[in-house]
C-alpha positions in Angstrom: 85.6 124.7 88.2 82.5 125.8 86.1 84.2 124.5 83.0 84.7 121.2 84.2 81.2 120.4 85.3 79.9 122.1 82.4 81.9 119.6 80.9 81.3 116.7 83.1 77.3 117.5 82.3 78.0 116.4 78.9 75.3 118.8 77.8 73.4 118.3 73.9 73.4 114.4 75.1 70.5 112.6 75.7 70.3 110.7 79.4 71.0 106.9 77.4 74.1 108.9 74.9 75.0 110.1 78.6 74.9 106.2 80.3 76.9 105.1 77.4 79.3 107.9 77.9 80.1 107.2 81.6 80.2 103.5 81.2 82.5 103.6 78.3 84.8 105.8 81.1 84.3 103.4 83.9 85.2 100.4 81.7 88.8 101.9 80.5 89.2 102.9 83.9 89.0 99.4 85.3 90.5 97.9 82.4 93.8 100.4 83.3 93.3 99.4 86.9 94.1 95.6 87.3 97.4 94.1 87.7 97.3 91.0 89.2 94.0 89.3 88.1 93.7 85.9 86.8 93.5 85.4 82.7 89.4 84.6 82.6 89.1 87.8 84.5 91.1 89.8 82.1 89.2 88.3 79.5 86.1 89.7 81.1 87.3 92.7 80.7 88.7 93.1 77.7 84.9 92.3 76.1 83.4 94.4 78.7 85.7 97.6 77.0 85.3 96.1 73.8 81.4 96.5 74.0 81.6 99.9 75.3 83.1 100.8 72.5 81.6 99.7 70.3 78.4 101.4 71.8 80.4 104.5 72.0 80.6 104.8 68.3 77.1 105.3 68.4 77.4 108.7 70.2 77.7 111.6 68.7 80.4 113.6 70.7 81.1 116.8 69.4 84.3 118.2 67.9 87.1 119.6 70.1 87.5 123.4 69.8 91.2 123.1 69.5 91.3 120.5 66.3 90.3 123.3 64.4 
């Protein structure tokens, strides 16, 4: 349970890298989560993700221990 929040802190990020972070999560998540939605909606969405990430690229997340 430690692990995860240590995790979940996202610790070494600043509190904007850390906004940016969370709303790239929240944006996949409902991106995943509609089914039945009507086309302008989706559409929302899509740009909605697609701005996210492209301000996730701007983040510098670190490297995952088990790459290496």
């Amino acid at each position: 349970m430690k692990q995860l929040i240590k995790e979940l802190s996202l610790s070494g990020l600043t509190l904007k890298q850390k906004a940016i972070v969370w709303y790239f999560a929240i944006s996949f998540c409902l991106l995943a989560s509609t089914a039945e939605a009507p086309f302008w909606f989706l559409f929302l969405e899509v740009a909605n993700f697609a701005n996210a990430a492209r301000l996730i690229k701007r983040v510098p997340l670190p490297e995952d221990p088990q790459d290496n």
